[in-house]
C-alpha positions in Angstrom: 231.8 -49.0 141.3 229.9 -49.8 138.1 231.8 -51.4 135.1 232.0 -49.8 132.0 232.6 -53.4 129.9 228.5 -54.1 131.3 226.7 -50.6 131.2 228.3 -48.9 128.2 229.8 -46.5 130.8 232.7 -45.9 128.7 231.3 -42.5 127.3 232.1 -41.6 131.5 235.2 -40.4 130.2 234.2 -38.4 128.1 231.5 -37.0 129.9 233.9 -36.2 132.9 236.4 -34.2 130.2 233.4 -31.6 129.6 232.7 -31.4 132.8 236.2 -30.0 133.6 235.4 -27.4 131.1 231.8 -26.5 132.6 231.4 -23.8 135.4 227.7 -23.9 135.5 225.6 -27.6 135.4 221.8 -28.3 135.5 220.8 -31.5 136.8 217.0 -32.8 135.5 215.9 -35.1 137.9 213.4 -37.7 138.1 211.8 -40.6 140.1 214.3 -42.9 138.5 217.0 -41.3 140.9 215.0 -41.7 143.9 214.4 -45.6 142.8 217.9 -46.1 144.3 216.4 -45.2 147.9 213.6 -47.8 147.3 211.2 -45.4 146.3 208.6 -46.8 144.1 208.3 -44.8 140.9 204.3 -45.2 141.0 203.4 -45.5 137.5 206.4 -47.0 135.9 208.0 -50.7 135.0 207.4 -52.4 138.8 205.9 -49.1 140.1 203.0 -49.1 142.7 200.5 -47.7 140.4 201.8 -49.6 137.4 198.8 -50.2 135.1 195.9 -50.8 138.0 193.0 -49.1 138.6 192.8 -48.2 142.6 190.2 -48.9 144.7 188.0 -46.0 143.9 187.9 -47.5 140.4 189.6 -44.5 138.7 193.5 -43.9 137.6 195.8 -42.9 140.1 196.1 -39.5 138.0 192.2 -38.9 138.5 192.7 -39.9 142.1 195.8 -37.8 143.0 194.4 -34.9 141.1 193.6 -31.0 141.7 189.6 -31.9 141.0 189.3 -35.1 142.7 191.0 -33.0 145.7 188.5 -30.1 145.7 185.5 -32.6 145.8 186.5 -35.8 147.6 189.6 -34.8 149.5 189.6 -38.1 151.8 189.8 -40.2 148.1 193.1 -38.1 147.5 194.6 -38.5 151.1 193.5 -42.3 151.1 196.5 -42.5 147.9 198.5 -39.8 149.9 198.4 -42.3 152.8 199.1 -45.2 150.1 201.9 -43.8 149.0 203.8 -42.3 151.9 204.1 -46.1 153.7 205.4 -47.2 150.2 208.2 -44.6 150.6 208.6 -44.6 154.9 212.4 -44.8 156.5 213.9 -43.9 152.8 216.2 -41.4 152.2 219.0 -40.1 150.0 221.3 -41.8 148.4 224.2 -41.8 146.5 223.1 -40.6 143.4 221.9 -37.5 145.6 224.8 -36.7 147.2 226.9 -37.2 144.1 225.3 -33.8 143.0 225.4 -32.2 146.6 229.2 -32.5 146.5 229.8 -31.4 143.2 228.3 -28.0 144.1 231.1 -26.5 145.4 233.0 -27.1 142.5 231.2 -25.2 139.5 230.0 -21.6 139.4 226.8 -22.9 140.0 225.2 -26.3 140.0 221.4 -26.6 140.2 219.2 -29.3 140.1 215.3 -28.8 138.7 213.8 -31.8 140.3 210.1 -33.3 139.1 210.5 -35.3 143.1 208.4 -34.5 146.0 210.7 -36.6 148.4 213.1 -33.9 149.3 216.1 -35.8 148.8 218.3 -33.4 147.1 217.9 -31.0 149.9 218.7 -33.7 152.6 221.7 -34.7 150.8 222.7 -30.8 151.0 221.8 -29.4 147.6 221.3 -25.9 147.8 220.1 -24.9 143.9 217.1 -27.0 144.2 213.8 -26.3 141.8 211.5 -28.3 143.3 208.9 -28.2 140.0 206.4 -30.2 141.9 206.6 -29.2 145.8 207.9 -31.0 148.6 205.4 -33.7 150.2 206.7 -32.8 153.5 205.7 -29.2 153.4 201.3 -28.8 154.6 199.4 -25.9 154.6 195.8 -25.6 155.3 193.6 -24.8 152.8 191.5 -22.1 154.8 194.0 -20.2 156.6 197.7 -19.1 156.7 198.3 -22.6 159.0 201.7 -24.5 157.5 203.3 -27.8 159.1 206.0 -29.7 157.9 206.1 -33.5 158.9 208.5 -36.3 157.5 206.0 -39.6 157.6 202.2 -39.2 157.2 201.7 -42.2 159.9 201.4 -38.7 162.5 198.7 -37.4 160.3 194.7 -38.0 160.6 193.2 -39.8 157.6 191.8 -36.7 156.5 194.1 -34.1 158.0 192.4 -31.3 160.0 193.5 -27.7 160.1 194.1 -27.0 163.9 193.4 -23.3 164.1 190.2 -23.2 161.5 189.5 -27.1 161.1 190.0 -26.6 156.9 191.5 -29.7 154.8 195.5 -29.9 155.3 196.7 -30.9 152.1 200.7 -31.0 150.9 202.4 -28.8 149.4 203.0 -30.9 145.5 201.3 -30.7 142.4 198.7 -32.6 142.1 197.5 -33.6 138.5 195.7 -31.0 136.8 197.0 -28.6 138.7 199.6 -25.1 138.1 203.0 -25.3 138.9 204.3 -23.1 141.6 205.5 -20.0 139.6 208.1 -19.0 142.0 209.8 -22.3 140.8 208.6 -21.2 137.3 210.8 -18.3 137.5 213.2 -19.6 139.3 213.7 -22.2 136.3 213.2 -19.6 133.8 216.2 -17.5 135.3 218.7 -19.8 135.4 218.3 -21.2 132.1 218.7 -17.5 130.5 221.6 -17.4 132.5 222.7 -20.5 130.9 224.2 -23.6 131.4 227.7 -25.0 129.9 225.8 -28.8 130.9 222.9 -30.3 131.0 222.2 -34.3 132.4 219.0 -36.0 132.5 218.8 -38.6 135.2 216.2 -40.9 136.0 213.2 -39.4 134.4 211.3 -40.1 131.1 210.9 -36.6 130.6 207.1 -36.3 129.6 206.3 -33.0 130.2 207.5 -30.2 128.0 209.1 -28.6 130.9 211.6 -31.0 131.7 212.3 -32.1 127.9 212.9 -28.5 126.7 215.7 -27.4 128.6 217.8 -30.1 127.5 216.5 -29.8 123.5 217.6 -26.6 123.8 221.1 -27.1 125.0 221.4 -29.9 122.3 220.2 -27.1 119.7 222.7 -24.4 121.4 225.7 -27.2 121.2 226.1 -27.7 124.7 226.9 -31.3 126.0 223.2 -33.3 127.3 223.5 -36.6 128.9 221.0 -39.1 129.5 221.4 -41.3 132.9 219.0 -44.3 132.5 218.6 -47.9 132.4 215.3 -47.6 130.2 214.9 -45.4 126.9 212.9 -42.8 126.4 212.4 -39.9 124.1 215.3 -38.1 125.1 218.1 -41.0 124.5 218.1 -39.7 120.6 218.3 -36.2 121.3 221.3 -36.3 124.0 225.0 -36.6 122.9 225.6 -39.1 125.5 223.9 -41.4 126.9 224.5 -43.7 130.0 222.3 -47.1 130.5 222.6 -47.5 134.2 220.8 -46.6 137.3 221.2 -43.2 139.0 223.0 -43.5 142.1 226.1 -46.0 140.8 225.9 -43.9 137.4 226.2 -40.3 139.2 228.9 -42.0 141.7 231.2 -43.1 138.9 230.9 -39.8 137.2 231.7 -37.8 140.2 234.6 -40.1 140.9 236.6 -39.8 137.6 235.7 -36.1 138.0 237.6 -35.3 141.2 240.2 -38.0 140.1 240.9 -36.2 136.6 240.6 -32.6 138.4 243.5 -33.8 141.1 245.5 -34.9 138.3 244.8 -31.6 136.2 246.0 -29.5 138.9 249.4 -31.1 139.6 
């Protein structure tokens, strides 16, 4: 349990009480969550990219990117490698399955996620928009050929297609690339359905895509929260905001829900 004297946790209550009046709840998720599994959030504060060049002597975006793919896929599987042993033996954690549970207790709960890692899923999500692919899903780019594998270690340094011998590469976004448009859609559908709640956990929320949905429930009067220990251009625009890291944040939260929902009920 977190304290609310230390973290500034006492808008939880408050929080919880719309919550009780919510039947459908979007959860924006970012590396920040993950962090809690010992994931590395790569480019931020302590991240394994933060501020270095790599090797290769370009950014990690260049290197990690759709282009840099096409040309030089073994530079882009070198940082694939890189950063699957940074993340090896990790998996969800409570901040994950905070949200799983709380499924079953809403209309609907989804959870538009800008991870790779899988996590949500593991920890039994079901609503999952994974807006960036999941890192354990391969396909070969010559052929119909998919894999899935959970650490790289199995793979080949540049991962060969077994049927035609073309480049295996995961299924993710890399920079400079399209996002999947069946998650497009998917997004686009449930936010015209609408949501009663949105939260915003663990992610500095620079691409338009994640920002908007939230700015627009702000705009529409619906509650937004904020879960995160650093600021960013969101902490203005929410109604709440909560200074803490994801998993003891999401934990307390879920906590005073089911506590305040067993004492609504009697």
């Amino acid at each position: 349990m977190i304290e609310a004297a230390d973290t500034g946790l006492e808008q939880i209550d408050a929080i919880v009480d719309h919550m009780l009046q919510s039947a459908r709840i979007l959860f924006i998720t970012g590396a920040g969550i993950s962090a809690d599994s010992g994931l590395p959030t790569y480019r931020g504060v302590g991240g394994l990219y933060d501020g270095r060049i790599t090797d290769d002597a370009m950014p990690i975006e260049e290197a990690v990117s759709g282009g840099t793919f096409a040309r030089r896929p073994d530079i882009t599987w070198k940082y694939l490698h890189e950063i699957g042993a940074a993340t090896r033996g990790r998996t969800c954690n409570a901040g994950h399955r905070a949200i799983a549970e709380l499924e079953s207790h809403f209309d609907a709960v989804w959870v538009l996620t800008q991870n790779v890692d899988g996590f949500h899923r593991a920890a039994g999500s079901r609503n999952v928009i994974e807006i960036h692919g999941n890192a354990g899903e391969l396909y070969c780019t010559g052929c119909e050929y998919t894999d899935r594998v959970d650490d790289y270690t199995l793979l080949a340094p540049l991962p060969r297609c077994p049927e035609c011998n073309g480049v295996i590469r995961p299924r993710v976004v890399l920079f400079d690339e399209m996002l999947p448009q069946a998650a497009v859609d998917t997004l686009q559908r449930e936010l015209e359905a609408g949501f009663d709640m949105i939260f915003a956990v663990g992610t500095s929320a620079v691409f338009p895509y994640i920002a908007s949905p939230v700015i627009r429930a702000r705009m529409q009067g619906r509650p937004t929260v904020e879960i995160n220990p650093a600021e960013t251009d969101l902490s203005a625009a929410v109604d709440y905001r909560v200074p803490a890291r994801a998993a003891p944040a999401l934990s307390e939260i879920a906590r005073k829900y089911h506590r305040q929902r067993r004492t609504d009920t009697r």
